[in-house]
N, CA, C and O of each residue as an XYZ file, in Angstrom:
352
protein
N     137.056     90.072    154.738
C     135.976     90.172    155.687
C     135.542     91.631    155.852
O     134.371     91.998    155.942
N     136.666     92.450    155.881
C     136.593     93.868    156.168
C     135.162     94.577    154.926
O     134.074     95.110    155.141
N     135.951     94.197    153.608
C     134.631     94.475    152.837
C     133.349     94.239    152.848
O     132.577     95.120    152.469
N     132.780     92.735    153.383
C     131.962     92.033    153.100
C     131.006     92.931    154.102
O     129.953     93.474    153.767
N     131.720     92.970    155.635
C     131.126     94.116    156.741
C     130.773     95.539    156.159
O     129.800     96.134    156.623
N     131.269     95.908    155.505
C     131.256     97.075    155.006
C     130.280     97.203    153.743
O     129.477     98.136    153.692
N     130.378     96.084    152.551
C     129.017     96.425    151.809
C     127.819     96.015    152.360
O     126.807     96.359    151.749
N     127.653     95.185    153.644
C     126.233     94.489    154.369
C     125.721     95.671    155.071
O     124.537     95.802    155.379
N     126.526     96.418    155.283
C     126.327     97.991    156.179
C     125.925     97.560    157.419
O     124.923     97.933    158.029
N     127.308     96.212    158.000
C     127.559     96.424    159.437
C     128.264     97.377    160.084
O     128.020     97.692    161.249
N     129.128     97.868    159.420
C     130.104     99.450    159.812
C     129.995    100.349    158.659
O     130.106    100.061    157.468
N     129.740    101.568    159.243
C     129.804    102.913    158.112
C     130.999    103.115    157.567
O     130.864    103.995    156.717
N     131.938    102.803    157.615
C     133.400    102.729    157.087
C     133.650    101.175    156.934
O     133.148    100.178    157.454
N     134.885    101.451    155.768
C     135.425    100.097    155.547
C     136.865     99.848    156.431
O     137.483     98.784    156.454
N     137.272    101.197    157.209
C     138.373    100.937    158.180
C     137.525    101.093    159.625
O     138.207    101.315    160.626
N     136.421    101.013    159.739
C     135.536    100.597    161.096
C     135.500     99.067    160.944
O     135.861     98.372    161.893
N     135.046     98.464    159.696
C     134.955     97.122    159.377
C     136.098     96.588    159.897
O     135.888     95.831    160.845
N     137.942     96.830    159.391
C     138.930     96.115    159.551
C     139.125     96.051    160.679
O     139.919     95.273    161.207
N     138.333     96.975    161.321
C     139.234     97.602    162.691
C     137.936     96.004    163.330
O     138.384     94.897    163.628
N     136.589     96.322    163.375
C     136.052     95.489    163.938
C     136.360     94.276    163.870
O     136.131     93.672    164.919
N     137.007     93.364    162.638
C     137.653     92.322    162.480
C     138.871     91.854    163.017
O     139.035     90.695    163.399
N     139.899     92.919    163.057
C     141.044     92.735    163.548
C     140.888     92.569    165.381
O     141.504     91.672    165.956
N     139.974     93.573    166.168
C     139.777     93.440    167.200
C     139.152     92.119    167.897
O     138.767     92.096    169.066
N     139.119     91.271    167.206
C     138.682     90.170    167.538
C     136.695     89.955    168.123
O     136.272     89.040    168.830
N     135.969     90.975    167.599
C     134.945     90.795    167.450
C     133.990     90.146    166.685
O     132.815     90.072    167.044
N     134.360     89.729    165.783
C     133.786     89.106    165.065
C     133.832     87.139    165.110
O     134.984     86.769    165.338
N     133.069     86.231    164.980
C     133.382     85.003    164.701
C     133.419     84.723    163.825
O     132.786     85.606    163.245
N     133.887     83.687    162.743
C     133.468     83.136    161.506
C     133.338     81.806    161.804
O     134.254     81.096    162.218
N     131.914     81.371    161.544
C     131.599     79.911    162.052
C     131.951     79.025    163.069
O     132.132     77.808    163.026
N     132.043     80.066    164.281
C     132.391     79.875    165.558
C     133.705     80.627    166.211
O     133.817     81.193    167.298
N     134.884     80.377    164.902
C     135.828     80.732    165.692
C     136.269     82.467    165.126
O     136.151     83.075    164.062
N     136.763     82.759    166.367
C     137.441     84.252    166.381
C     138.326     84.303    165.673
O     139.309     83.563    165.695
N     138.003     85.618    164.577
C     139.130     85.812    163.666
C     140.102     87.524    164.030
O     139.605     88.402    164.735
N     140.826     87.588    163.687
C     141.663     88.755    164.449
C     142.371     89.870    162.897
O     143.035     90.904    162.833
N     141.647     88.756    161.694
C     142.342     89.800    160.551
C     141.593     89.968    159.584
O     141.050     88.959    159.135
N     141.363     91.055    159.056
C     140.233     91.727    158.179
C     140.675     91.372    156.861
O     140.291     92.119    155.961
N     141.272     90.566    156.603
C     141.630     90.284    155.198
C     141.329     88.437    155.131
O     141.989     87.650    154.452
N     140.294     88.125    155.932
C     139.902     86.762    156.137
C     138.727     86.424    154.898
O     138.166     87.513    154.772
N     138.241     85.702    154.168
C     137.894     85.126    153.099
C     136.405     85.062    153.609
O     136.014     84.187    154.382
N     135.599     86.079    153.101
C     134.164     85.752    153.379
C     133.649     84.732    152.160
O     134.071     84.787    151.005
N     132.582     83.726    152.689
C     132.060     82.808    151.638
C     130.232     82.360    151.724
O     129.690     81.923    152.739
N     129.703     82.551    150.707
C     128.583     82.174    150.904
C     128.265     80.847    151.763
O     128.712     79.720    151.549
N     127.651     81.129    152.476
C     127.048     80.358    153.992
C     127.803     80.104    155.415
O     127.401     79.540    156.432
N     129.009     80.712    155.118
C     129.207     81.410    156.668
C     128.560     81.981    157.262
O     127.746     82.656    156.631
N     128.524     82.053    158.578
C     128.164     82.251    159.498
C     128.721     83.074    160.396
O     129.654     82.541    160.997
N     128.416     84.528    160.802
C     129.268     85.786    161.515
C     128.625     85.689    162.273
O     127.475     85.312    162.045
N     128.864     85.852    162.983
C     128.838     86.262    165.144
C     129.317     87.692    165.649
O     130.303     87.824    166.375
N     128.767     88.436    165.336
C     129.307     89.916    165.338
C     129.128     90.777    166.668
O     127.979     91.220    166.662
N     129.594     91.052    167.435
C     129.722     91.663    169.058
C     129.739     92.994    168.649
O     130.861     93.419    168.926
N     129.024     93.930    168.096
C     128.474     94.979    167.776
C     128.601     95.662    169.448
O     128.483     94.940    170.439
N     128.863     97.195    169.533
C     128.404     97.577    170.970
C     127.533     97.702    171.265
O     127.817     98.410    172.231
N     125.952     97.586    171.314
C     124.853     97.634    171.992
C     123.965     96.347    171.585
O     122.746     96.241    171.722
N     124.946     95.301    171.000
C     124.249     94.170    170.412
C     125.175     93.108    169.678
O     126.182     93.331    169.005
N     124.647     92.047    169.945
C     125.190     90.567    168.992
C     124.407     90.047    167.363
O     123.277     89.561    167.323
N     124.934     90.185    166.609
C     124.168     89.588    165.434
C     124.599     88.861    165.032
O     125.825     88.759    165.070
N     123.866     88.023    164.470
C     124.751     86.618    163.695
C     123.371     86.194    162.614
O     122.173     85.925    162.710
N     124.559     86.357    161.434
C     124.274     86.301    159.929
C     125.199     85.240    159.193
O     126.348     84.847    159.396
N     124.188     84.929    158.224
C     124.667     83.864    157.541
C     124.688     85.045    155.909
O     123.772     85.726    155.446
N     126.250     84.847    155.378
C     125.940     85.001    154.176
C     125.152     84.387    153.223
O     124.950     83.179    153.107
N     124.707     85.308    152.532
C     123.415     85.022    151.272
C     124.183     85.247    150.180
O     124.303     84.185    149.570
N     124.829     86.245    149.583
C     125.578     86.662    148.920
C     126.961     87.765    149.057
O     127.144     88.507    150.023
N     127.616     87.691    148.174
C     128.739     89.178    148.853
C     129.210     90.074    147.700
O     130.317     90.326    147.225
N     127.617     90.567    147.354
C     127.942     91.504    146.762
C     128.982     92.302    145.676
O     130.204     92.154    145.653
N     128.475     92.865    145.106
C     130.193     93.688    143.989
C     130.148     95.462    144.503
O     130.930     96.320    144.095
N     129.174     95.648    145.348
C     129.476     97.206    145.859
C     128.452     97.414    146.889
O     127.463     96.721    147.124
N     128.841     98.443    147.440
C     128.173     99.082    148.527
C     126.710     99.493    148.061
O     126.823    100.556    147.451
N     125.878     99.238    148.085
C     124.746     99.913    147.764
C     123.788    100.215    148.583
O     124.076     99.656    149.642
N     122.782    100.799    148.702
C     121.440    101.192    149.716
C     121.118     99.520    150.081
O     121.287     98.385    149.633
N     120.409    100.418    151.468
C     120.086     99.714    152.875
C     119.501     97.849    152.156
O     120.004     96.747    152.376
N     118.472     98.180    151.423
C     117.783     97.644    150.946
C     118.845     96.669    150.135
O     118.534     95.493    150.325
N     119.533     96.752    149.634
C     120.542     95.710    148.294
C     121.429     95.363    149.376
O     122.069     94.373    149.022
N     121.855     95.847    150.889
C     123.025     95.224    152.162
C     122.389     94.111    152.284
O     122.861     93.078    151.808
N     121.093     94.132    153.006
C     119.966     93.072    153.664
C     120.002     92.270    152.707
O     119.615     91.222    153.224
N     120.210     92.067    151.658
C     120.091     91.013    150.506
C     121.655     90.204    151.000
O     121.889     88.997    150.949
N     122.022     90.642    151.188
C     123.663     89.906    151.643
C     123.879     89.105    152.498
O     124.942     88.507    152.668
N     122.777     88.996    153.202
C     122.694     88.122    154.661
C     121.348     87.307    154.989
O     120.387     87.787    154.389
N     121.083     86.364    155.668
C     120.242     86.069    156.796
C     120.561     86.433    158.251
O     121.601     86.241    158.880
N     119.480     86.970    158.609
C     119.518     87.094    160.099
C     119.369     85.981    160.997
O     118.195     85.887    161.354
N     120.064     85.164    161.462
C     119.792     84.091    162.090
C     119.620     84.935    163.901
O     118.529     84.710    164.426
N     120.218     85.461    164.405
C     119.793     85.940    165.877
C     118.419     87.175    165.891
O     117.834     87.595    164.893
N     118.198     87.502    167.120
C     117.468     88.708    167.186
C     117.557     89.429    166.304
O     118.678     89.559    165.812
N     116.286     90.290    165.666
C     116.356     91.140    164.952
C     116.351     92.488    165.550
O     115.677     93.039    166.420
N     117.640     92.940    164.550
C     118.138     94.399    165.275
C     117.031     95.330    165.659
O     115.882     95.066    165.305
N     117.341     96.568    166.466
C     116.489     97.345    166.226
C     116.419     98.682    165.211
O     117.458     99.144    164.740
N     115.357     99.150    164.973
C     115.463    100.013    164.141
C     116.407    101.030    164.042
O     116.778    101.658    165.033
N     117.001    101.326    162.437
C     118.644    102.319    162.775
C     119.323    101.900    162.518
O     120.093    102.454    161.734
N     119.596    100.457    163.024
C     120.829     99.147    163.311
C     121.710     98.831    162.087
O     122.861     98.409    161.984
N     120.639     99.231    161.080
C     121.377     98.057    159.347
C     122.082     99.355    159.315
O     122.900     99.592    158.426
């Protein structure tokens, strides 16, 4: 999971990612997961408790690397509010 956060460029680090996973912020298809080594899969569904915001994305794909802003957004649907600018 830790990665998947990390190439979508929900956290600028990939130990911000684990850390956000392990802290129990995150959902995976409802339920709270507490460990960053959890199995992301195309068409899950994240519930992400971000600090100034909630997002919830459906994987699209998961990627083979980190790449610009533009190739993250390919990794997801936005199913909630769309962030505000900055956010990705």
């Amino acid at each position: 999971m830790d990665v998947w956060l990390w190439r979508a460029r929900v956290a600028k680090t990939r130990s911000l990612a684990a850390k956000l996973a392990q802290s129990g912020h995150v959902r995976l298809n409802g339920r709270r997961i507490d460990a960053a080594a959890r199995q992301a899969r195309v068409g899950d569904v994240l519930t992400i408790a971000l600090e100034r915001t909630v997002r919830v994305l459906r994987i699209a794909a998961l990627g083979d690397r980190r790449g610009p802003a533009a190739e993250a957004r390919a990794l997801y649907e936005e199913l909630g509010p769309k962030p505000a600018d900055g956010q990705d």
